[in-house]
N, C-alpha and C positions, 0 to 999 in steps of 0.2 A: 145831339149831333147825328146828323145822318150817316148809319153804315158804308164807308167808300173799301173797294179794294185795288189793291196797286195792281196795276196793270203788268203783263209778265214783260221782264228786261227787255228790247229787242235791241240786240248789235249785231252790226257784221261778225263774223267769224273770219278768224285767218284761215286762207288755206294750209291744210295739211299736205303735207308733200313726202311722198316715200315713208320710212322708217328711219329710225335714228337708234343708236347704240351708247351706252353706259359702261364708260370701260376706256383702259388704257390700248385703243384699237392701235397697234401696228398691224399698218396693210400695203404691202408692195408687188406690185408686179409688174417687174423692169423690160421695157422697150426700146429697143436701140434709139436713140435721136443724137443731133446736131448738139453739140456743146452749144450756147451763145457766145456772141465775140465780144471785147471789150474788160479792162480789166477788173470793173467789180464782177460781172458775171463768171470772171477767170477763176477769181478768188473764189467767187460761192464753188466751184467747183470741188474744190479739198475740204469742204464742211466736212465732211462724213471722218478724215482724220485728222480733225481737228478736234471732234467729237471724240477720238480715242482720248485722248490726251485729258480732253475738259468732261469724262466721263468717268474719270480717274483709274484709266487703263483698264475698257472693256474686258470681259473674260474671252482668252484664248478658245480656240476650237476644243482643246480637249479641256476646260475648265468646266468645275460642277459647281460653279458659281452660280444666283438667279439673278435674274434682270431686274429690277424694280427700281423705285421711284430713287432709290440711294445712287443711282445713276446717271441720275439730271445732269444736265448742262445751267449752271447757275451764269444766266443769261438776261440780264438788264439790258433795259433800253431805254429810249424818250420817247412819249407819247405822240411827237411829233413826226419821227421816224415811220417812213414807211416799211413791212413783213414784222408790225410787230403787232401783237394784242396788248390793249392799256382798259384800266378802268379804277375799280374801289372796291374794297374788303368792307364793309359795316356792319354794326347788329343795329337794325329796324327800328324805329320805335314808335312809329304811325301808318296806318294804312289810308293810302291815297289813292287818285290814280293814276296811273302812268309810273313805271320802273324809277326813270331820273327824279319826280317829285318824292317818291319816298326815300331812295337812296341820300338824296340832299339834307335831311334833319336827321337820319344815322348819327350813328357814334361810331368815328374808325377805331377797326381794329390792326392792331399794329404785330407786324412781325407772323404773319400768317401767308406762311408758302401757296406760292400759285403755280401751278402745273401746266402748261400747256401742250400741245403736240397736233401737226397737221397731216392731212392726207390729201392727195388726189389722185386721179386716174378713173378710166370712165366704170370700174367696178370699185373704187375706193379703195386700189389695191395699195397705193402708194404710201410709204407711211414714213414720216421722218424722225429724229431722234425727240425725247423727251427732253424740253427746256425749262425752267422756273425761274422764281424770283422773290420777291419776300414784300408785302405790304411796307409802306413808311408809316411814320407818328399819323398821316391823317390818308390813313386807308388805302394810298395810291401804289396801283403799279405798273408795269409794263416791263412786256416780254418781249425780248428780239427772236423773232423764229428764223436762225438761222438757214442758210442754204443748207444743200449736202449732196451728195453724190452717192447715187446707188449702183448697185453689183457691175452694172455693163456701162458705169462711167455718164450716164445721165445726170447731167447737173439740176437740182428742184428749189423752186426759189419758192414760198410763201406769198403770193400778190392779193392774198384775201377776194378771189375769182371765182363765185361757183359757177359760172357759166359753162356752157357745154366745151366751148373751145374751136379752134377753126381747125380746115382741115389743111393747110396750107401755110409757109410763112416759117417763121421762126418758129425752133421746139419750144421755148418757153409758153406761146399761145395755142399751140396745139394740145387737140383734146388730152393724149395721154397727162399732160401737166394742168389741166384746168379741173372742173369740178371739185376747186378746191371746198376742206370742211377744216373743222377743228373740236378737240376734243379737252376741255378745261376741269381741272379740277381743285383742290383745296386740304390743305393740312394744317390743323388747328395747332398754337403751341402749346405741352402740355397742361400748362395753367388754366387753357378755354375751354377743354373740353367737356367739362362737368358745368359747364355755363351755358354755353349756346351750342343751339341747333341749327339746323342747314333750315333755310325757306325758300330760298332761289338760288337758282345755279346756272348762267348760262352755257348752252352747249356741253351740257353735266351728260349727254351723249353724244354720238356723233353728227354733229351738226355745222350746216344742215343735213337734210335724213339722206341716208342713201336713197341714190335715184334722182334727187331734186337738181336741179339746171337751171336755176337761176339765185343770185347773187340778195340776200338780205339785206338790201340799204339800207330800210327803212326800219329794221330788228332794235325796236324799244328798249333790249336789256345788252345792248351791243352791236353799233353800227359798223353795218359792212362798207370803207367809201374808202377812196383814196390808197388804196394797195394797201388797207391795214383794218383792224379792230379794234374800235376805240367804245369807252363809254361801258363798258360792260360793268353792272350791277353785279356782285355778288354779295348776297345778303342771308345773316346769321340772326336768330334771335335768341332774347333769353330763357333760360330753360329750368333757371334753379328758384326763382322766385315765382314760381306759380300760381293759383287762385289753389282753396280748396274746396271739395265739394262735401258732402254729409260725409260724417264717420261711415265706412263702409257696411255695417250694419243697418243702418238705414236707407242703404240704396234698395230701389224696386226696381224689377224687368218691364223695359217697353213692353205691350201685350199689342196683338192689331194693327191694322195696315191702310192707306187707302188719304185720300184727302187732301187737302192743304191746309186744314183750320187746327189749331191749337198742336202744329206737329213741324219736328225739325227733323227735314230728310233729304239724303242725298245718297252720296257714292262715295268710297274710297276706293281707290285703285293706284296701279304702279304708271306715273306719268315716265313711259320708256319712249312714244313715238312723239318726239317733239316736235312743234310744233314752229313752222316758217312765220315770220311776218307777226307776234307776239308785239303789242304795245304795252303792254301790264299787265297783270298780276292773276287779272279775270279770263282775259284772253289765252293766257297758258295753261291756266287750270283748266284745260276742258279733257272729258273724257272720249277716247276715239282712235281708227288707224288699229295698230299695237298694241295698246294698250291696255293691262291685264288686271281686270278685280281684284282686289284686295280683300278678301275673304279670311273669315276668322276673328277679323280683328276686333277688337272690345272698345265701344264707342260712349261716352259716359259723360252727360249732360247735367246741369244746375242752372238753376235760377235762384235772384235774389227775391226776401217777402218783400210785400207790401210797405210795411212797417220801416225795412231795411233801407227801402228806395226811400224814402220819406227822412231817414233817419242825412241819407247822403245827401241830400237837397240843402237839409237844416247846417249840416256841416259845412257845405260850401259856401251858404250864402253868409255863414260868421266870420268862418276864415280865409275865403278869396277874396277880400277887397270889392264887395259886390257883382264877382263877374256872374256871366251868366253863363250855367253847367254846361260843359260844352258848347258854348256861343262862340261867336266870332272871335272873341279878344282873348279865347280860351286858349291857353298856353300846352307843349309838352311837358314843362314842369310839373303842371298845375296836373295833369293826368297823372305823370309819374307817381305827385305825392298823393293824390287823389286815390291814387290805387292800392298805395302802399296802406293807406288808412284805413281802405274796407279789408283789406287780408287782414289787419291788427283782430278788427271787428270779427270776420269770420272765424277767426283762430278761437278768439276767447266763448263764442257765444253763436257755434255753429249752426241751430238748430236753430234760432233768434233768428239768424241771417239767411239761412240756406230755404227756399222752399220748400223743394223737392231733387231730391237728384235719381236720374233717370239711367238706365243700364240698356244696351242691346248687343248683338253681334252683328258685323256687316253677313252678308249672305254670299251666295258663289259667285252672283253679279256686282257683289260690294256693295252693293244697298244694304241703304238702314234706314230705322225709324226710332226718332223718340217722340210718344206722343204723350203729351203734360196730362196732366188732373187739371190743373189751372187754379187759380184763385178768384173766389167769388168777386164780382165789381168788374164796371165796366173796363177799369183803370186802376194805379195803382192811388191816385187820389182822386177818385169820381166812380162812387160805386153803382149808381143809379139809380134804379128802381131793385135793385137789391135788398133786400130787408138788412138793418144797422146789424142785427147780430148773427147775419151769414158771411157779411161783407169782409174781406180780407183772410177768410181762412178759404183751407187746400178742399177742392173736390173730393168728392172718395176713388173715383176714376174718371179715366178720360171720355167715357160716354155720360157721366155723370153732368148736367148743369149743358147751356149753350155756350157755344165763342161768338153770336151776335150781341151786338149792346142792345142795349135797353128791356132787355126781359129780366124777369123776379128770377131767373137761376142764372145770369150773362155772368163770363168767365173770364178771366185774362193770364197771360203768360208778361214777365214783367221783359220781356227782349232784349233790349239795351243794357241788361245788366244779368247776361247770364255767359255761360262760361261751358266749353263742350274740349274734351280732352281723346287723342287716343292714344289706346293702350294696345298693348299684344296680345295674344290669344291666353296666357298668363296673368293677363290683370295689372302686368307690369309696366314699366315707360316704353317707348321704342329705342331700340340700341340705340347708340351715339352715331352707331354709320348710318342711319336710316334719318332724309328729310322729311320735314311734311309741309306743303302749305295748305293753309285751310283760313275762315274766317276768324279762329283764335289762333292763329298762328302766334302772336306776338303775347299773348297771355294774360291779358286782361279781362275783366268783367266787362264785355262788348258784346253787341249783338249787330243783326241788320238794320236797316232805315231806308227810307223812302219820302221822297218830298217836301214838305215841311220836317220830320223828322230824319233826312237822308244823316246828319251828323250826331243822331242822339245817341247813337251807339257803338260812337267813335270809327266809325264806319268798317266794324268789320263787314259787311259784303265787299268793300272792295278786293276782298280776296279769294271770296269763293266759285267765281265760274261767272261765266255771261249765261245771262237765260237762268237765272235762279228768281222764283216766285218771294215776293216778299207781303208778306200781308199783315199791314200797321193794325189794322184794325181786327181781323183774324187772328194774330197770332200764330200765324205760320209762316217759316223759312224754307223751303222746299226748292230741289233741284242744285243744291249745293256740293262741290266736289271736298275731299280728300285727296291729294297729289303727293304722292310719296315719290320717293326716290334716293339709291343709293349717292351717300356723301361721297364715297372714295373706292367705288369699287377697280380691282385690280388683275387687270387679265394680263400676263404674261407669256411667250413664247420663250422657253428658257436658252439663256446665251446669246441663242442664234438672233439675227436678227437680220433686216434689211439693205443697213447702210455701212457695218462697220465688220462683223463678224460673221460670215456666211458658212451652209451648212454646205459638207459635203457628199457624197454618194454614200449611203449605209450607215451616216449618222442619223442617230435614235432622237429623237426630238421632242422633248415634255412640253407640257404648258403647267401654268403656275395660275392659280385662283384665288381672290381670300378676297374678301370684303363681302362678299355676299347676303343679300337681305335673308336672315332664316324665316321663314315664311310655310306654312302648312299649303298654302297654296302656288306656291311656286317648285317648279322642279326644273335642272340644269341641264344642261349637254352640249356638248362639243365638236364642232363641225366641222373638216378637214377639206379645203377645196384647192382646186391649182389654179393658174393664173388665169385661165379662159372660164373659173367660174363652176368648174365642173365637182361635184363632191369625191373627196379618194377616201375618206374614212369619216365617219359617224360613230362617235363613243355613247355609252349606255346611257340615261339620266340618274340625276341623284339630288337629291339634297343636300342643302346645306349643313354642314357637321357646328361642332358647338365652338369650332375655330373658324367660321364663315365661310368654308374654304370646299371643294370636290375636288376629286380625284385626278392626277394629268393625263390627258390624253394623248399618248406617245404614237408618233409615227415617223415613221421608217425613210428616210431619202431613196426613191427610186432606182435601179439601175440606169433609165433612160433619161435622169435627167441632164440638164446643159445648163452651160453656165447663163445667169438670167432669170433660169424657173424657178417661179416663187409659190409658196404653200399658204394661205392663208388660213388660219384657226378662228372659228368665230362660233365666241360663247352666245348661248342662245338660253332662252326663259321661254316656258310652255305650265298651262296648267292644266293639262291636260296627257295625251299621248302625246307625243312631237309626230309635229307635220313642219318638219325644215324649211318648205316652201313656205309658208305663213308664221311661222314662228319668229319672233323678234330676235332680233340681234344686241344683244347686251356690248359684246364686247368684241374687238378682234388685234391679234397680231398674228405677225407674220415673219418668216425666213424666203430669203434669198439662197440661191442654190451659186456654190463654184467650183469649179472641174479643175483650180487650180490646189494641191494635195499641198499639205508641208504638215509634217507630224515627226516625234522624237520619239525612241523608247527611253524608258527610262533606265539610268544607267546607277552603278554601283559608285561613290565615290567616299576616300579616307583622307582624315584628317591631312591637312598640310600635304597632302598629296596632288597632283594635277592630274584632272580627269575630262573627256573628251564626249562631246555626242555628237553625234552624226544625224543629219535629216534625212527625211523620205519624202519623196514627193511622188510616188508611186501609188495610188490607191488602191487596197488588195480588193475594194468592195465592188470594181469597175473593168468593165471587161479590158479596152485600150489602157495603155503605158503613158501614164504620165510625167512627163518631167518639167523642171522648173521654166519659169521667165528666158529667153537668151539673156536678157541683160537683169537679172534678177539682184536685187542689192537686198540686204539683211539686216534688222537692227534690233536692236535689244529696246522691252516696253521698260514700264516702271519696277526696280529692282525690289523681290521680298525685304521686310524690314528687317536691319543687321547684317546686310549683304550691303559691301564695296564695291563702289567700279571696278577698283586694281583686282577682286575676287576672279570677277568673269568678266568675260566676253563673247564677242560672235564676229567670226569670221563672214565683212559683207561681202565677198564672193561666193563662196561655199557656205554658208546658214549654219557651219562649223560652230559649237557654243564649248568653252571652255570655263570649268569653274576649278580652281583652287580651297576648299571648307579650310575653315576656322575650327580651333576646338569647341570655341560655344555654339560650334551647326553640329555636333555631331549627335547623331542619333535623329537627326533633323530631316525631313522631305521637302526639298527647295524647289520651286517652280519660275524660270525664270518666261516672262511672254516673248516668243518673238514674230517679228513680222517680216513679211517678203513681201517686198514692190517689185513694179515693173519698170525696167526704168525709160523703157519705150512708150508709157503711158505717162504724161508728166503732167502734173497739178499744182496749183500754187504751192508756197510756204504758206501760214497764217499764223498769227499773232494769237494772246490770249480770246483777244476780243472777234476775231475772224475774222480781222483785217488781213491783205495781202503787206507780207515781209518782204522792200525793197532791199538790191542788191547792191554796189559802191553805182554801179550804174543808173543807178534810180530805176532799176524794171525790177518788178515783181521777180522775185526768187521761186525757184519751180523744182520739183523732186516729185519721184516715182512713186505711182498709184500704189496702195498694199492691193493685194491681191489672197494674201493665204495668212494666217495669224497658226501659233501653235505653242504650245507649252515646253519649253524643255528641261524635263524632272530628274535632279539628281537625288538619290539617295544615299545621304551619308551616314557610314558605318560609324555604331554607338560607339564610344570607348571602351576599353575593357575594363574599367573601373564600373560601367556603369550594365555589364552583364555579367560581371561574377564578384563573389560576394566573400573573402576571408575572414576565416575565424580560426580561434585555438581554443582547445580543449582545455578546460581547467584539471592543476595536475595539483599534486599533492608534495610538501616535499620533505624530505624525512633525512633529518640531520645522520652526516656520515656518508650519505648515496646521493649519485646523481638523478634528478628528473630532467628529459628531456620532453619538452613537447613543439609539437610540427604544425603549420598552419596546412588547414585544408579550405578546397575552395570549390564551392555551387555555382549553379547556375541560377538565373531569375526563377524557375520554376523550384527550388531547393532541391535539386538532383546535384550530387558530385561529381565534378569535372577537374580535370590534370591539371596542376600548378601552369599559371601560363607561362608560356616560353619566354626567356629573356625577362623575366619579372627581376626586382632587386628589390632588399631587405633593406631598413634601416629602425634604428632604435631613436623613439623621441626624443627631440633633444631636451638636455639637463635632467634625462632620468641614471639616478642611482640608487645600485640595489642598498637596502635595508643594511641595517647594521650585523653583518652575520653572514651574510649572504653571499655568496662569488656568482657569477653567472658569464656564460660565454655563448656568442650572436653569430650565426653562420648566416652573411650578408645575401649570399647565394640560396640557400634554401630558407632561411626564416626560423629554421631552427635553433629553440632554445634552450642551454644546461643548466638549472639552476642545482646549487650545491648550499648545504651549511657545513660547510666540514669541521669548523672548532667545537665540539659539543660546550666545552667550557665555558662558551660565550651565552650560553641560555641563561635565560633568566624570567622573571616575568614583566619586563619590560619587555621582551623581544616580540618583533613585530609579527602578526602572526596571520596575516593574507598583506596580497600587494598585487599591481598589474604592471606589465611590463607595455608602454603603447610601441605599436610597430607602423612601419607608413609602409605601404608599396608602392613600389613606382612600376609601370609596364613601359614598355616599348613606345605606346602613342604618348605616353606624356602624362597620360590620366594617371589620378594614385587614387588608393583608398588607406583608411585606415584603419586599425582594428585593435586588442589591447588579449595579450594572453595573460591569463590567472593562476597565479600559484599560493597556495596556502600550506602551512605548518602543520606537521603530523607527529609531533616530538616522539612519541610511543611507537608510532609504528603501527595503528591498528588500524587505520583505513579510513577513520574519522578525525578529518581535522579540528586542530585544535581551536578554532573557534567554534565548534559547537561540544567539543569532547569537554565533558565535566573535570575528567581526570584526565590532563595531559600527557602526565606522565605515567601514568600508568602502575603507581606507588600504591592506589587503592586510597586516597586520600585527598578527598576535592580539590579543586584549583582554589576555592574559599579558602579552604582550611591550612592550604601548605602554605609553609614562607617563602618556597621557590618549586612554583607550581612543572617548572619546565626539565629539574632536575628529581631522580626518587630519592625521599631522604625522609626519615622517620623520629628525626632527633624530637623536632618540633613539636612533635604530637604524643610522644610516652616518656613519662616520671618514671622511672625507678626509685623504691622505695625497700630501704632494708629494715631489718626490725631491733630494737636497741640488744647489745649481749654486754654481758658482765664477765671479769675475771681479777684474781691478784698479779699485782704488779709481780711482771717477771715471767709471767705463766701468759702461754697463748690463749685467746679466746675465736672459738669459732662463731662466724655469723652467718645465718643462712642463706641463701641465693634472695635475691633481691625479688618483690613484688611489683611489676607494675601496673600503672593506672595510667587512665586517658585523663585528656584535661579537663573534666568534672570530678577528677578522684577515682573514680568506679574499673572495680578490678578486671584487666583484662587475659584474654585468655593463654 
């Protein structure tokens, strides 16, 4: 058969438009306009606090709460519904072409959060709250992007518009509200994530890119039509079933550069400038625009033998019911199990199966090369003019032998059944926040194809790029991409934000980062610009830390700002030095600025006592005097857990907040949210779902704009149970004499402090002293007399330690408890008698006496006299008596 080589891909390419961003972009920069008239357009008016509410009571002005995705708006829709985005969650399990044809034989995944969030404005300033929703049993979902209303009361509807916008006419179609984009993201349940990986993600940045003016109808992974986004592909594969390549021991480094015969080569790189006008898989994968090499990265290739291929042929053609290997009548089953069979194979008998496996690094431009040794033969069964006993074994190197057929040294790579992986700069997998698409995305022994063999290799090229060389009869795959991209990266501007919480004059303002690709090649920074675009602060660059996250870049609210100016913060990726002006935009949010002040001090508050704050609507950061709304009305957000209505309040005239503490708050720091409207500014009521709430009159119910949100912090005073600490001194007590002992009392740090004032004594109840014992309780000082005054009553049953438990009570109600100790000193010596051998002090152990508590010596010495003799009638003297202890033995 004569040498043919496949001619190089040619497609249209889509155009590239602007740049695009990865990232939870909030972007506002508010322009006075015309509300729209009519009553859904009324309603979308109060999105923005509705969004307090269904955000689960944003953080106040002075809260150091962070913004992040726990703050959605959990917001379903129907697909049918126009301002909403719909589509499918699946993990992959063929590469086709075209988005919908692969999405369609997916496996849904169920129960996998979807993120959404929109902007417009003609710098993509505008940015609305974050919305989700949750996959069902078969993959589906949709988002309702509700309206909302920002800082200066512009109503922003979602109409899925990137056009530029007119200059005339209703504010809804004017420019500041057009150039709409949208930003989509994804959160695996934690069961998935050790499963599958990201491979496609529509609008996984800001898309379309900033800059671009015109509208995606025709967007293959998510059609822009009809005031909505429908159809959106997002797809996951699997990640825990792998292929394997040689024991790592047997892997060799690619060596050499140059060609397209017997070599697989391409690019990895960070797919951040995305791409307009995408009909599948090939078309998105291209590299260009913004986007940044992938350098570092460890790119590691196999192929199956000869022997292997031959083995898989035999296999299918016993157990497929005759199909033919990947033919037409060729099933996903029939691959699945097909695949499952050679893993079995390559596990047990790696080196049997595996060719060669190949090693390289991508470079600074994210190229790479693997170029094969190859296998003698034209084929993996038609060796040719090959000599029998060179045929089917490895080259020694890749300059070794030709990749033309028909010559005594012709080579081959087996294609369709080889398998290429990447790895980190570590050798290791890629994090779980990192996608990739590539031609083995989905994880099989697959290769490219062309023509007659366009499906022999299950078509992985349909994932690698348009314009990728494919050479059936060369053995070479060239011009193929790597498309990486962050799963979930997270750019926050903390607190503040656009639509619900605004910053005011000489608030300090962070940003929050984490999800970041850790990358040798990539380096971060943070861009600080005001509403016209202009940059106010540029923070240092940094790397990724081993929590994916860099440093916040805080800046400062202006003295000259006004209500309106907005700041926008936009995370940027350089690998290089940063040049701002070309540097990609990863991510952006944003704050709104308001001149209107409302803030508390924090006030002292005790138990069961009523205590008072007062607001300020004065900002000391700002030259002019602020004061409140004339018509300013006040209400209380969502109350901290364990707090009652009937606790606190707020006065809606005066912003007056009143709490009452509980004993279970004391020692507590309560922060109640409150918010001030205008009530010269009126916006609808809305429901859960951001419907407009009619009134008995059937019109939409209407209430005043907020305008200023703030925290009012009480602190309540600990009990005094719980900062001072009594104890008594253990006393000794020595029958005949009083022991008195006094409780004394510390502080938390164990310093002594003054009995507290007004404290009371009490003895636990059903305590009685010991048998012997008198004791008398001074309720007022805690003072206690114990006594054994009958000595007569000792004995050695007599009890000989005991405690006495005492309870305090203070003034607030709090008690403690505590227990004073007194033990038996029968002798007097200073050592009680539970450790004193001799109690009594007889000189004669507590073992040994028959009444250890009393001295008495009968027990222990014999008197012993010596016999005398006389006649009756006649005295007889007999000498003083001898005694002995109780072994006999004479004492002294």
């Amino acid at each position: 058969m004569a040498k043919k080589e496949s001619p190089r891909l040619l497609q249209c390419r889509p155009v590239r438009v602007g740049s695009a961003a990865l990232a939870l972009a909030l972007a506002t920069t508010l322009a006075p306009s015309f509300l729209p008239s009519g009553v859904d357009q009324a309603a979308a008016a109060q999105m923005a606090q509705t969004a307090v509410d269904q955000l689960a009571q944003a953080p106040a002005a002075n809260s150091d709460s962070q913004a992040d995705s726990s703050q959605a708006i959990y917001s379903p829709g129907k697909a049918d519904q126009k301002s909403t985005i719909s589509g499918s969650v699946k993990e992959i399990v063929e590469a086709k072409v075209g988005f919908g044809n692969v999405q369609a034989s997916g496996k849904a995944l169920k129960g996998v959060k979807v993120y959404a969030q929109w902007y417009e404005g003609e710098y993509t300033q505008h940015s609305s709250p974050v919305y989700y929703t949750e996959s069902d049993a078969n993959g589906n979902f949709t988002i309702k992007m509700g309206p909302y209303t920002d800082a200066l009361g512009v109503t922003r509807f979602f109409d899925a518009d990137a056009s530029v916008g007119l200059t005339t006419g209703d504010g809804r179609g004017k420019r500041d509200q057009k150039r709409e984009k949208i930003r989509v993201w994804t959160e695996l349940p934690e069961d998935m994530t050790d499963k599958y990986r990201l491979v496609h993600q529509p609008a996984a940045g800001i898309f379309p890119g900033i800059g671009a003016t015109t509208t995606p109808t025709t967007q293959g992974d998510g059609v822009w039509r009809g005031n909505k986004v429908s159809k959106m592909t997002i797809q996951y594969a699997q990640k825990d079933k792998l292929p394997q390549h040689l024991p790592e021991n047997k892997w060799a480094e690619s060596s050499g550069s140059g060609g397209n015969e017997g070599v697989y080569a391409g690019r990895a790189f960070w797919n951040l400038d995305v791409l307009q006008g995408a009909l599948n898989h090939n078309t998105v994968n291209a590299f260009g625009g913004k986007d940044i090499p992938a350098a570092g990265l460890k790119v590691v290739g196999s192929y199956l033998t000869d022997d292997a291929v031959k083995k898989i042929e035999a296999h299918v053609k016993n157990n497929f019911g005759g199909k033919t290997l990947r033919g037409k009548d060729w099933t996903l089953v029939d691959e699945a199990g097909l695949q499952k069979w050679i893993n079995e194979q390559v596990a047990a008998d790696p080196e049997g199966w595996v060719a060669e496996t190949l090693t390289t690094t991508t470079g600074a431009d994210g190229k790479f090369e693997l170029r094969w040794k190859g296998i003698y033969g034209n084929s993996h069964n038609n060796r040719g003019i090959v000599p029998a006993d060179k045929a089917g074994k490895l080259a020694g190197s890749y300059g070794e032998g030709r990749w033309t057929n028909g010559a005594l040294d012709s080579k081959h790579v087996n294609m369709h059944w080889s398998y290429v992986s990447i790895l980190g700069k570590d050798g290791k997998p890629l994090p779980d926040n990192i996608g990739a698409l590539c031609p083995w995305a989905l994880g099989q022994w697959a290769g490219p194809g062309f023509g007659t063999d366009l499906n022999a290799g299950a078509g992985a090229h349909y994932f690698g790029g348009d314009g990728a060389f494919i050479g059936n009869t060369t053995d070479g795959y060239t011009g193929w991409n790597i498309a990486l991209a962050p799963q979930a990266l997270k750019f926050d501007v903390v607190d503040k934000n656009t639509t619900n919480n605004w910053a005011t004059i000489g608030d300090k303002v962070q940003t929050d980062t984490a999800g970041l690709p850790i990358s040798g090649d990539l380096s971060y920074y943070i861009e600080w610009v005001d509403k016209n675009g202009k940059a106010v602060k540029t923070c240092e660059t940094a790397k990724a830390d081993s929590a994916t996250r860099i440093p916040s870049c805080e800046l400062e609210v202006p003295a000259n700002a006004q209500t309106g100016d907005m700041f926008i913060a936009r995370l940027k990726a350089t690998s290089g030095n940063p040049i701002p002006a070309n540097d990609i935009v990863l991510a952006m949010d944003a704050f709104a600025v308001s001149t209107y002040y409302l803030d508390y001090d924090p006030v002292d508050a005790k138990v069961d006592e009523e205590t008072t704050s007062n607001p300020k609507f004065d900002n000391p950061a700002s030259e002019p005097k602020e004061t409140e709304p004339e018509n300013a009305k006040f209400e209380l957000g969502k109350l901290p857990e364990g707090v009652t209505e009937d606790q606190v309040s707020v006065d809606e005239k005066t912003g007056v907040v009143t709490f009452t503490p509980t004993a279970a708050q004391a020692g507590k720091t309560l922060k109640f949210p409150v918010v001030m409207r205008n009530a010269d500014l009126q916006v609808p009521v809305l429901d859960e779902n951001g419907d407009p709430v009619k009134g008995d009159d059937g019109q939409p119910k209407t209430q005043g704009r907020i305008v200023a949100r703030a925290n009012a912090t009480f602190k309540v005073a600990d009990t005094t149970a719980a900062t001072v600490e009594p104890a008594y001194e253990g006393k000794l007590v020595v029958p005949g004499e009083e022991t008195k002992s006094a409780p004394s009392f510390t502080d938390k740090d164990g310093k002594g402090v003054e009995v507290p004032e007004d404290a009371k004594f009490s003895i636990g109840d059903g305590f009685t002293a010991p048998e012997g014992y008198v004791y008398n309780f001074d309720v007022f000082t805690g003072e206690i007399t114990v006594t054994f005054p009958d000595k007569s009553k000792l004995n050695k049953d007599t009890v000989e330690e005991f405690d006495v438990p005492v309870t305090v009570t203070y003034p607030d109600g709090s008690i403690d408890k505590t227990e004073a100790k007194f033990k038996l000193d029968t002798d007097g010596d200073g050592e009680p008698d539970v450790t004193d051998p001799d109690d009594d002090g007889d000189g004669i152990p507590d073992g040994d006496d028959s009444n250890p508590k009393v001295p008495n010596a009968n027990d222990h010495f014999e008197p012993v006299y010596e016999d005398g003799s006389g006649k009756p009638g006649s005295d007889v003297k007999i000498d003083a008596p001898k005694f002995t202890d109780k072994d006999g033995n004479p004492t002294a």
